[in-house]
Biotite code that builds the C-alpha atoms (Angstrom):
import biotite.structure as struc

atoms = struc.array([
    struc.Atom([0.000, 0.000, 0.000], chain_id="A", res_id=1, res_name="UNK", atom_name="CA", element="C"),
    struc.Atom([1.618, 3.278, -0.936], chain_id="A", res_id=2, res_name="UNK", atom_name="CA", element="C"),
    struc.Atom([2.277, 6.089, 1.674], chain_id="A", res_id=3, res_name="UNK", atom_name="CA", element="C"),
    struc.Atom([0.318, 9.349, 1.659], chain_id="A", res_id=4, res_name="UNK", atom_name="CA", element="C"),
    struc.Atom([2.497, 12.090, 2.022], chain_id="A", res_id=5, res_name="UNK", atom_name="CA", element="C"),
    struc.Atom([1.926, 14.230, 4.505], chain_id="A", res_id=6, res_name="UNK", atom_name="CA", element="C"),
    struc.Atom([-0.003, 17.785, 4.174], chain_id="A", res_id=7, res_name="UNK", atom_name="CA", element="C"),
    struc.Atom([2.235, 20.876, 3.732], chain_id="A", res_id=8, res_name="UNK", atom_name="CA", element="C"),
    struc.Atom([0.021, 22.598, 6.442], chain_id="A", res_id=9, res_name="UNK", atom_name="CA", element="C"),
    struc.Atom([0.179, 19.619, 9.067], chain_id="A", res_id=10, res_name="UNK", atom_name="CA", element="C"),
    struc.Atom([4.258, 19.708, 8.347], chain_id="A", res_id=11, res_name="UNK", atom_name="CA", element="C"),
    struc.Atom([4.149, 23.183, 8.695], chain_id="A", res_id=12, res_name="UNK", atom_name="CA", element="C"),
    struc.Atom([2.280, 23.189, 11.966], chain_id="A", res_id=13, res_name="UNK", atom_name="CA", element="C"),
    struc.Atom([4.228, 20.435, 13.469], chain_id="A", res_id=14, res_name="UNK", atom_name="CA", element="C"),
    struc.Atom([6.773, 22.648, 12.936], chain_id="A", res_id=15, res_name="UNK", atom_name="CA", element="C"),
    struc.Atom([5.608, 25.547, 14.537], chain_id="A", res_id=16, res_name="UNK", atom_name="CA", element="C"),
    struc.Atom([5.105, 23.035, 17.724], chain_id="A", res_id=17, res_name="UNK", atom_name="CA", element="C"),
    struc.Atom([8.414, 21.664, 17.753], chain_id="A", res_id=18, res_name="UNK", atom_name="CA", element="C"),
    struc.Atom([10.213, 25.014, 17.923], chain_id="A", res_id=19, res_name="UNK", atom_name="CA", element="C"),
    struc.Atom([7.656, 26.795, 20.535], chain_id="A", res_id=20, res_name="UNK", atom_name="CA", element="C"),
    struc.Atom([7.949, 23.545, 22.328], chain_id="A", res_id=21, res_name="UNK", atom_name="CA", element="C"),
    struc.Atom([11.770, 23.875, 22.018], chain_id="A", res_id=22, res_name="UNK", atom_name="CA", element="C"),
    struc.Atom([11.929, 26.885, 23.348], chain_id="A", res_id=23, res_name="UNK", atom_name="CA", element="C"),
    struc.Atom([9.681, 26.800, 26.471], chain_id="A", res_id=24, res_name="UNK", atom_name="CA", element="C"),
    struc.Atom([12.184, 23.494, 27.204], chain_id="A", res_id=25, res_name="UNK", atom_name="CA", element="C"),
    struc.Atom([15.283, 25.729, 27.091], chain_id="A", res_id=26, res_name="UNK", atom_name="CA", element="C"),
    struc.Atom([16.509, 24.139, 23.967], chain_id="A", res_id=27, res_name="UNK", atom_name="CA", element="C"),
    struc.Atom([16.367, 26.864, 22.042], chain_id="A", res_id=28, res_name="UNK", atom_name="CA", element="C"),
    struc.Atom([17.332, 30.800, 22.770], chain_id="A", res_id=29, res_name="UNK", atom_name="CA", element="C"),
    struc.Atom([14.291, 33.870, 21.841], chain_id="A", res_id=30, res_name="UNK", atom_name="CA", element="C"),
    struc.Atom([16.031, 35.160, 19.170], chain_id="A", res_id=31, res_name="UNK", atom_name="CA", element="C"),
    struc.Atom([16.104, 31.980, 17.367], chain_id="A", res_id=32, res_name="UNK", atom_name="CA", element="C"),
    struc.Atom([12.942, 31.027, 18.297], chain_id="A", res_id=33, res_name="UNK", atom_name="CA", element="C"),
    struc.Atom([11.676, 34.306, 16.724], chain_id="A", res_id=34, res_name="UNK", atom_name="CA", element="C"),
    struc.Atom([13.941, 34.166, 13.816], chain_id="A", res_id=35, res_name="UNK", atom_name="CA", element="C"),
    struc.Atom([12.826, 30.220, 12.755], chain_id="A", res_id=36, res_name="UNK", atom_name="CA", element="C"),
    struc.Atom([9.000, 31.151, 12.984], chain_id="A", res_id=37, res_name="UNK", atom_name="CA", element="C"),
    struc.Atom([8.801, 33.843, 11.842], chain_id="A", res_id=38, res_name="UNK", atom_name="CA", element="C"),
    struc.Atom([11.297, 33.262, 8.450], chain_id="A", res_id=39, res_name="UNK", atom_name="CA", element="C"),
    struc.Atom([9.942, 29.791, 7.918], chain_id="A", res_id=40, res_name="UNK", atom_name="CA", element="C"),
    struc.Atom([5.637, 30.364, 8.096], chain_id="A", res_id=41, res_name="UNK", atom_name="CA", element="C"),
    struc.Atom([2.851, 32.092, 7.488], chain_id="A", res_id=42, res_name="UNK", atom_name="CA", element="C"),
    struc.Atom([2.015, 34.681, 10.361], chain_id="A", res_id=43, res_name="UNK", atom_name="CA", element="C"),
    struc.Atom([-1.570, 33.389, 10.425], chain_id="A", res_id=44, res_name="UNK", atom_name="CA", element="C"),
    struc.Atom([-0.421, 29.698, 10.650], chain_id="A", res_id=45, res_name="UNK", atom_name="CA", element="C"),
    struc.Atom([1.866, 30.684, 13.655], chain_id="A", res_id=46, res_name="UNK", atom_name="CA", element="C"),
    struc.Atom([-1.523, 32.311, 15.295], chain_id="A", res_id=47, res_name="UNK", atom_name="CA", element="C"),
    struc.Atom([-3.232, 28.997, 14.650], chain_id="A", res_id=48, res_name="UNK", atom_name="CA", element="C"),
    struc.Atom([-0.822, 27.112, 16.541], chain_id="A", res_id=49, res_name="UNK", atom_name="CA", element="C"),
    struc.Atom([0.060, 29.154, 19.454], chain_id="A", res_id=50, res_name="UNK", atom_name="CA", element="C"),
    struc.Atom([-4.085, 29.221, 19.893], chain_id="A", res_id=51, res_name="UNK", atom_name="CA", element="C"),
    struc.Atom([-4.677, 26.023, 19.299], chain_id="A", res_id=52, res_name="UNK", atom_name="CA", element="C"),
    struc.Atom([-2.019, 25.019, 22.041], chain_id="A", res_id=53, res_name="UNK", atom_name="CA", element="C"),
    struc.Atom([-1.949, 28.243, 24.195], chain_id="A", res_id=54, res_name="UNK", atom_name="CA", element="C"),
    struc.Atom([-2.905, 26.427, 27.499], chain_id="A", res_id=55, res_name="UNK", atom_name="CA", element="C"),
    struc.Atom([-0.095, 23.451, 26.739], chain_id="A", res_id=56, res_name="UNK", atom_name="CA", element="C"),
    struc.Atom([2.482, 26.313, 26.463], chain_id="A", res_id=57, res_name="UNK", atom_name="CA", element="C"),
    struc.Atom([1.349, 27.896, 29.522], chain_id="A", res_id=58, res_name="UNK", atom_name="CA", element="C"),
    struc.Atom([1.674, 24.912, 31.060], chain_id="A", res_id=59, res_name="UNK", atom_name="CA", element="C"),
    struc.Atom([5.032, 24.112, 30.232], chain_id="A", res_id=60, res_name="UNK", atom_name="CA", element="C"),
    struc.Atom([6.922, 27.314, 30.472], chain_id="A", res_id=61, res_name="UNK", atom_name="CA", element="C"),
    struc.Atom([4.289, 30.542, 30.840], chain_id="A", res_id=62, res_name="UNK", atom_name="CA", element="C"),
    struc.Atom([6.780, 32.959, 31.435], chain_id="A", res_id=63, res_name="UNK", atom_name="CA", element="C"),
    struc.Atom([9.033, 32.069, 28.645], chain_id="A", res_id=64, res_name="UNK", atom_name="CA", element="C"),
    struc.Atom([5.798, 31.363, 26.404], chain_id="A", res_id=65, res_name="UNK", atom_name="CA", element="C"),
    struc.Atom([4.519, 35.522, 27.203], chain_id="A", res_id=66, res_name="UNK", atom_name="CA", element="C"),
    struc.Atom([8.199, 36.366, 26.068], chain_id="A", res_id=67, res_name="UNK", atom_name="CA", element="C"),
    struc.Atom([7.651, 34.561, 22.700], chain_id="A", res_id=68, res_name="UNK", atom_name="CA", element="C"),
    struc.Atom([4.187, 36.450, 21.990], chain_id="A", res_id=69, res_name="UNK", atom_name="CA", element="C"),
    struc.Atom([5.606, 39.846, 22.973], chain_id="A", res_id=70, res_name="UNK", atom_name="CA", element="C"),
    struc.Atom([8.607, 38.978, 20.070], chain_id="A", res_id=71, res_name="UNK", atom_name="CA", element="C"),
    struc.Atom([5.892, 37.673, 18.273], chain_id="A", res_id=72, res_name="UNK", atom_name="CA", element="C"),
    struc.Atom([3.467, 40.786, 18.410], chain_id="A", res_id=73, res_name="UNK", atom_name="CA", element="C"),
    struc.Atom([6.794, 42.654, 17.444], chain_id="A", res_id=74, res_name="UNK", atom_name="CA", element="C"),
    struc.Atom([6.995, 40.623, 14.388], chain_id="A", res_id=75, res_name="UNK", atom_name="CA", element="C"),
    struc.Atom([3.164, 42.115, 13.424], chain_id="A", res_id=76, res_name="UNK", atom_name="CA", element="C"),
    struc.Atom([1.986, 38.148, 14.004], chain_id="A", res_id=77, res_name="UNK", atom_name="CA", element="C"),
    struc.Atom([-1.672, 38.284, 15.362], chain_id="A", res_id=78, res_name="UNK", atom_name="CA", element="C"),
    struc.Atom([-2.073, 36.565, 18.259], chain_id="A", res_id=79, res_name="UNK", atom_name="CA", element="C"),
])
């Protein structure tokens, strides 16, 4: 049976997830954070995401997670 390839959008999202997730873990520094969504997607698909999984990120890291929105507001993404 041949394999579907995945949707551009769900890549693209899973994406998004990985680096905010990243980056609430301490893996990865604001700036580059910032830089790799922001360079690399859609500014509505990044407001998807972070609203979709706003009370996950909270959870994990909220401090570092209102950090990321305040670069991200910067950036003219709506949030």
């Amino acid at each position: 049976m041949p394999r579907r390839m995945p949707r551009p959008e769900d890549v693209s999202r899973d994406h998004i997830d990985a680096t905010v997730m990243g980056f609430l873990n301490g893996e990865r520094d604001l700036e580059w954070t910032e830089v790799s969504l922001v360079t690399l997607h859609p500014r509505e698909e990044i407001r998807i995401v972070l609203g979709e999984n706003a009370e996950r990120y909270r959870a994990v890291g909220k401090k570092r997670f209102q950090e990321l929105l305040a670069r991200l507001k910067a950036q003219r993404v709506p949030l």
